[in-house]
C-alpha positions as CSV (number, residue, x, y, z in Angstrom):
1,X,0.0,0.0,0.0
2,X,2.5,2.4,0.8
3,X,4.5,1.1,-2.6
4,X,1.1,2.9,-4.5
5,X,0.9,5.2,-2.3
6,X,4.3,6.8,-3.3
7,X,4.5,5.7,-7.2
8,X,1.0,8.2,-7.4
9,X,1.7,10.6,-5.4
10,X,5.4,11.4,-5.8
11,X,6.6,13.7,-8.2
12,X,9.4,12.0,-10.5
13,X,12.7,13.7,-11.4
14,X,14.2,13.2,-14.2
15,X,17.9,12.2,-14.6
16,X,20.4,15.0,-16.0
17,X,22.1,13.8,-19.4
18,X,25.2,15.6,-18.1
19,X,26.1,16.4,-14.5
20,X,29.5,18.0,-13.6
21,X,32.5,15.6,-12.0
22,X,31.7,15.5,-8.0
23,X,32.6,12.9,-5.2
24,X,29.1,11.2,-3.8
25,X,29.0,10.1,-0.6
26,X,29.8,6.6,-1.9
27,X,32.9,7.4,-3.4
28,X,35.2,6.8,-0.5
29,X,33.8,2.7,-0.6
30,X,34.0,2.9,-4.2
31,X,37.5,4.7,-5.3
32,X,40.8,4.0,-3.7
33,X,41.9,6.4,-1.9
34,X,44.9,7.1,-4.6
35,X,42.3,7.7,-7.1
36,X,40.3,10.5,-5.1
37,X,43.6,12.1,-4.1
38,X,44.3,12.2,-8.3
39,X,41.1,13.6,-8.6
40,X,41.6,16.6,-6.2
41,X,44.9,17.2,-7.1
42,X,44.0,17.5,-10.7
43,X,41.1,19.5,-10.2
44,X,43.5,22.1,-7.9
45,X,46.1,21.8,-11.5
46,X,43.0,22.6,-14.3
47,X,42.0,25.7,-11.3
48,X,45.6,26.9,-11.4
49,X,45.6,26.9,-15.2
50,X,42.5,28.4,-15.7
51,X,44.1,31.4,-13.6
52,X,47.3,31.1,-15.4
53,X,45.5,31.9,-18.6
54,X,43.0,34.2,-18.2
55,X,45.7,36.9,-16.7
56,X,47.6,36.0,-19.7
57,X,45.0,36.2,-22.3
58,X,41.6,37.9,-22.1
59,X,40.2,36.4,-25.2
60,X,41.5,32.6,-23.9
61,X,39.4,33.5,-20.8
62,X,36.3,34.3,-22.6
63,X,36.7,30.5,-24.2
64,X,37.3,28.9,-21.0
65,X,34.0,30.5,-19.4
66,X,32.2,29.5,-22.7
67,X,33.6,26.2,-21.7
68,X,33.0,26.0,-18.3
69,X,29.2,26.6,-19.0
70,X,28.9,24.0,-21.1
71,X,31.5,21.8,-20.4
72,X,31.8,18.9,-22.7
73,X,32.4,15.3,-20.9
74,X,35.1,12.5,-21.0
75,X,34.6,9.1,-22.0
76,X,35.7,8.4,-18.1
77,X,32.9,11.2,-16.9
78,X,30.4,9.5,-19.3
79,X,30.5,6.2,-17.9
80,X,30.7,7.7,-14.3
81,X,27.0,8.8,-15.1
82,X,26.0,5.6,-16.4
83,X,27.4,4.0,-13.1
84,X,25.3,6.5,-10.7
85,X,22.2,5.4,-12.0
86,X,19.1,3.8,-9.8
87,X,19.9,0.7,-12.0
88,X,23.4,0.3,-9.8
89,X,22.5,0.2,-6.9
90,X,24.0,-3.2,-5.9
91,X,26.4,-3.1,-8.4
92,X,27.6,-0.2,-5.5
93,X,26.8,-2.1,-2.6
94,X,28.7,-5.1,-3.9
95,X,31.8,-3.0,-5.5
96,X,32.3,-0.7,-2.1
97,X,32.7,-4.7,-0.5
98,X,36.5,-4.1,-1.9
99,X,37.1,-1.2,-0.2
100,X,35.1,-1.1,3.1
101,X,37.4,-0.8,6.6
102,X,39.2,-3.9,7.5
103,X,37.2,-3.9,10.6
104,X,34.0,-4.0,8.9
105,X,34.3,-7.4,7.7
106,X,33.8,-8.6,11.8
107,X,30.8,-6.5,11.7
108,X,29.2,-8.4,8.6
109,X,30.0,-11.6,10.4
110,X,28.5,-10.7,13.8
111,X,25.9,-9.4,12.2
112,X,25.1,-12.4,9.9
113,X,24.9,-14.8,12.7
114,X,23.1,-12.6,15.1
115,X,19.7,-12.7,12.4
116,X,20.7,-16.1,12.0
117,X,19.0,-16.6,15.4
118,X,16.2,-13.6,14.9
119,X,14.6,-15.1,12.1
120,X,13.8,-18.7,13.4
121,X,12.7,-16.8,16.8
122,X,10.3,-14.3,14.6
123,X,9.1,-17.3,12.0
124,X,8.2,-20.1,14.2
125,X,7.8,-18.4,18.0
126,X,3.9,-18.8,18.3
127,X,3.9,-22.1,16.3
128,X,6.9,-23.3,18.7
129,X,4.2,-22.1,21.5
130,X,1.2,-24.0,20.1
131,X,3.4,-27.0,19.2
132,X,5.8,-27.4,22.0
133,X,4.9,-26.1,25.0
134,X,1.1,-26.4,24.5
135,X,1.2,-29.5,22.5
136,X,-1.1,-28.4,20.3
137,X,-1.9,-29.1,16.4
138,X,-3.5,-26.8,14.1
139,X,-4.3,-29.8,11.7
140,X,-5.4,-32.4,14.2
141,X,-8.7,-34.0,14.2
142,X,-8.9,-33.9,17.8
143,X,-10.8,-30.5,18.7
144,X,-8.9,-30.8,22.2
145,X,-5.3,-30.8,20.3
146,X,-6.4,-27.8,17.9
147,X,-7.9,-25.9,21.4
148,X,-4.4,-26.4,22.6
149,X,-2.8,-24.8,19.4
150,X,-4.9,-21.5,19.6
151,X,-4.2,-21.5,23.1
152,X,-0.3,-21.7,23.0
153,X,-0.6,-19.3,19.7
154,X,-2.4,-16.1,22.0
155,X,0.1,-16.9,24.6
156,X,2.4,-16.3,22.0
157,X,1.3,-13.2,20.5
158,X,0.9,-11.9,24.4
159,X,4.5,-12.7,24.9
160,X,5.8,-11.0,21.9
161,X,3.9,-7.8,23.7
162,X,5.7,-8.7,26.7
163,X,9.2,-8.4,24.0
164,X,7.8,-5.1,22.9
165,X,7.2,-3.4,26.1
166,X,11.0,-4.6,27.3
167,X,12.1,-3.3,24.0
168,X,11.1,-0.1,24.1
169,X,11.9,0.1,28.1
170,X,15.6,-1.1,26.9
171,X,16.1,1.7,23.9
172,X,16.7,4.0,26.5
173,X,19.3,2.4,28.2
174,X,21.2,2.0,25.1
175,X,23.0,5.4,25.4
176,X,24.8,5.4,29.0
177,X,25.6,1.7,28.6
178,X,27.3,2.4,25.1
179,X,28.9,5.3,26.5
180,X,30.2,3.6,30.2
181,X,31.1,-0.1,28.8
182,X,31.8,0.4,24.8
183,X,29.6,-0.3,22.0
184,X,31.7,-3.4,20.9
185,X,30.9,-4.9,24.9
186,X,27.1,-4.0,24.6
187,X,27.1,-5.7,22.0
188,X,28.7,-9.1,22.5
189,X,26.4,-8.8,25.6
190,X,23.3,-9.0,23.6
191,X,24.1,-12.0,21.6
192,X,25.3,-13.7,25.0
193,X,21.9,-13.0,26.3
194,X,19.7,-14.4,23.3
195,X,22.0,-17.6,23.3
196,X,21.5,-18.2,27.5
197,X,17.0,-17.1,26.2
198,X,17.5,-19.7,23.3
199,X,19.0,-22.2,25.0
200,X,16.2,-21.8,27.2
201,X,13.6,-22.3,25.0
202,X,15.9,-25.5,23.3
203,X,15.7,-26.8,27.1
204,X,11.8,-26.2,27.5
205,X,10.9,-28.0,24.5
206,X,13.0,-31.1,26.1
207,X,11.5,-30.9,29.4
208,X,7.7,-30.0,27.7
209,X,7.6,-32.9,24.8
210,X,9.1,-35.6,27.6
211,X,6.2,-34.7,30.2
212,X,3.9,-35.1,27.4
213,X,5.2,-37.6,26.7
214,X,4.8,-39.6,30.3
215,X,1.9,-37.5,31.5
216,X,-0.4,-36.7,28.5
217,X,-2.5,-34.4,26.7
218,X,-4.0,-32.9,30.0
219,X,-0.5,-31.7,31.0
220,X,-0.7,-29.3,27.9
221,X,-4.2,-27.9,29.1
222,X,-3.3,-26.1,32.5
223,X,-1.6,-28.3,34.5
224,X,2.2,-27.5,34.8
225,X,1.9,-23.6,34.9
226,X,5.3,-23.4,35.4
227,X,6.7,-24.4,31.6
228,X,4.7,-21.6,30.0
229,X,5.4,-18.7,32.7
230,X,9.1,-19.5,32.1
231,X,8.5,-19.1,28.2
232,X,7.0,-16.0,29.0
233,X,9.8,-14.6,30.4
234,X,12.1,-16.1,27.9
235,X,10.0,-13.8,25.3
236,X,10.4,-10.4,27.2
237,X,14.0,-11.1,27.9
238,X,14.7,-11.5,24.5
239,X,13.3,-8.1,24.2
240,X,16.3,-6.2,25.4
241,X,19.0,-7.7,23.1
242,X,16.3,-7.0,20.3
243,X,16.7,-3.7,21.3
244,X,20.5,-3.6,21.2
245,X,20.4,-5.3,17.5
246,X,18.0,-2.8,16.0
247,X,20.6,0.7,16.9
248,X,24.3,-0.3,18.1
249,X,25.4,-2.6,15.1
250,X,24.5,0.7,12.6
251,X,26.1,3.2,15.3
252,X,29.0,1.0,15.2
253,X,29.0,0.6,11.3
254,X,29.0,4.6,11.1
255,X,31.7,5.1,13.5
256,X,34.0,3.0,11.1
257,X,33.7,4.1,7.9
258,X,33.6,8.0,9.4
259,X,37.2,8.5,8.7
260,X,36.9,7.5,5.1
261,X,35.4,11.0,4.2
262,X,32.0,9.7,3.8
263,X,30.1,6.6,2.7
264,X,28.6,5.6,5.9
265,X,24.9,5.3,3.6
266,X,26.5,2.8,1.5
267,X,28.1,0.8,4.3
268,X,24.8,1.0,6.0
269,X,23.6,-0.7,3.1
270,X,26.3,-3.4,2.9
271,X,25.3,-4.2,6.4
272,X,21.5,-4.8,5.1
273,X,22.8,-7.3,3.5
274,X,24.2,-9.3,6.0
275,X,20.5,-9.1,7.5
276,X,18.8,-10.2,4.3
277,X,21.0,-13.1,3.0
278,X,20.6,-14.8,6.5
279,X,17.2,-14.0,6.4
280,X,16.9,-15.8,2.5
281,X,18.5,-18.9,4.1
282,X,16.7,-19.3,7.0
283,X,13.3,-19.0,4.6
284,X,14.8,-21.8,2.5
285,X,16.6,-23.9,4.8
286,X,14.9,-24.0,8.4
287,X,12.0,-26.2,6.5
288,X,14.1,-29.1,5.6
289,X,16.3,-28.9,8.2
290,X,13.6,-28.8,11.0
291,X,11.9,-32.0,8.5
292,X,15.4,-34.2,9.2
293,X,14.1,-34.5,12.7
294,X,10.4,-35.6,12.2
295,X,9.0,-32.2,11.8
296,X,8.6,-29.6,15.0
297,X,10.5,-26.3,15.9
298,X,13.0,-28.3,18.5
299,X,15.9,-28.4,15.8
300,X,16.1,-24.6,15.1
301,X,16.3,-23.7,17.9
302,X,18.5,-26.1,18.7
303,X,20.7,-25.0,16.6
304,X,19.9,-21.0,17.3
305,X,21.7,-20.7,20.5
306,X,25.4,-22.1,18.5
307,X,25.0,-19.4,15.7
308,X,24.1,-17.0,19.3
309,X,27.4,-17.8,21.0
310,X,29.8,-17.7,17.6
311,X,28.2,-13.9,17.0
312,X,28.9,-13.3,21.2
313,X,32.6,-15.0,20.5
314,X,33.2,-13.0,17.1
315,X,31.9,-9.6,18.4
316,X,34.3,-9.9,21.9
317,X,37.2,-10.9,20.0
318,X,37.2,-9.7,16.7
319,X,35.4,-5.9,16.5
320,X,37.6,-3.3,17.7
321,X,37.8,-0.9,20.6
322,X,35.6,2.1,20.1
323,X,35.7,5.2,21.8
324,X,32.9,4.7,24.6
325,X,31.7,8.4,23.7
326,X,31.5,8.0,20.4
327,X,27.7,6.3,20.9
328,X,25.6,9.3,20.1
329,X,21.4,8.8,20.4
330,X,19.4,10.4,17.5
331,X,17.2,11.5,19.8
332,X,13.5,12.3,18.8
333,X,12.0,13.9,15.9
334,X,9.1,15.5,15.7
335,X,6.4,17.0,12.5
């Protein structure tokens, strides 16, 4: 909707033929830093010899202001313009890969395997509720076993407002904790804390199938209280790292590619794509891999809580020491 809402209402702006040589914001990722140096000294030689010749000849400095209005371009300038287009966009995002900080290859790793435990958490959280802890099935043709299902699936949905409310509480901690332990520490601490809340939940489905197992449907209908209270507070814990994921890994991100001169929007969107790919291979693989094991969420998030502790590991060891003022909030913006 908001897709039509935007291709009728916004006003389209059509591309210059011709648009004088300047440095974008992504040309610190895309150029070595050789080649922008050549660039700036030769535009400071052509500025020099401009002023060389128009003391020296007034009629040369009447041509060179013809010129300069309507400059003609170089082959090099003419495929620069092709190469700015809408059209490159990841023809960008994957050519700035060559040139991004050395530092920022960590932060696509940690990155990659922290949404490699979101996703299974976001896709299968109320169906892991239905299934697992409630025992339910949606396609059963018992009407108790279906009951069950919806049951576990609104406990669900009322613990993922439970992981709201602790998100939002947590945003605002963000800033002094940044600033007092480091952004690379916060962090590390928020993958360590969604691998202790997904072992958790690997630990409940153990304990929840084998008492189902021994003591029946009627365990999954109100009996053992205690099983689904503790996923509850598995759900608004995971909240706070949630938080953590959403701001500090693009703080972070920005804070390395600052001394290149610029870029920061293109390595922003390099660092989508650590989110995206993992999220394309969870789609595809957490299907079969979850079928290898009879079906049921137990095996991702099984395995969730390993890809947890690697991005905890990588993020301690591997991202560097920022400057624990460096973390600056956005603050809010309003009209």
């Amino acid at each position: 909707m908001c897709t039509l809402v935007t291709l009728y209402f916004a006003e389209e702006v059509p591309l210059m033929a011709y648009q004088p040589h300047h440095l974008s914001d992504s040309a610190p990722l895309l150029d070595s830093p050789q080649q922008i140096g050549f660039d700036n000294s030769k535009s400071k030689l052509d500025t020099s010899a401009v002023d060389n010749a128009s003391s020296n000849n007034p009629e040369s400095s009447y041509e060179i202001n013809k010129n300069a209005k309507h400059p003609s371009p170089t082959v090099e300038e003419e495929q620069n313009v092709s190469f700015d287009g809408p059209g490159a966009v990841l023809v960008n995002l994957l050519t700035s890969l060559r040139h991004l900080p050395p530092a920022m290859l960590s932060s696509l790793i940690v990155m990659a395997l922290s949404w490699s435990v979101w996703f299974p958490f976001f896709l299968f959280d109320a169906d892991w509720m239905g299934r697992e802890v409630y025992h339910g099935d949606p396609k059963g043709n018992d009407s108790v076993a279906v009951k069950a299902y919806d049951a576990g699936v609104r406990e669900g949905a009322f613990g993922l407002l439970l992981n709201s409310v602790v998100l939002g509480i947590g945003s605002f901690l963000l800033k002094p904790m940044c600033q007092r332990m480091g952004a690379r520490l916060v962090w590390a601490m928020s993958n360590f804390i969604v691998f202790a809340c997904m072992a958790g939940t690997a630990i409940i489905s153990l304990v929840s199938v084998n008492k189902y197992i021994t003591e029946g449907i009627q365990h999954a209908i109100g009996e053992n209280r205690a099983i689904k209270i503790a996923s509850l507070v598995i759900f608004a814990l995971l909240g706070f790292p949630l938080s953590i994921t959403y701001s500090v890994p693009f703080s972070i991100t920005a804070d390395l590619t600052a001394d290149t001169g610029g870029g920061q929007g293109l390595a922003i969107g390099v660092l989508n794509l650590a989110i995206v790919i993992p999220q394309m291979i969870v789609s595809l693989g957490a299907g079969p891999w979850d079928a290898l094991f009879s079906g049921g969420n137990i095996p991702a998030f099984v395995l969730a809580p390993l890809f947890a502790l690697a991005a905890g590991v990588t993020a301690t060891l591997k991202l560097p020491n920022l400057l624990s003022g460096s973390f600056k909030s956005s603050g809010f913006h309003f009209g």
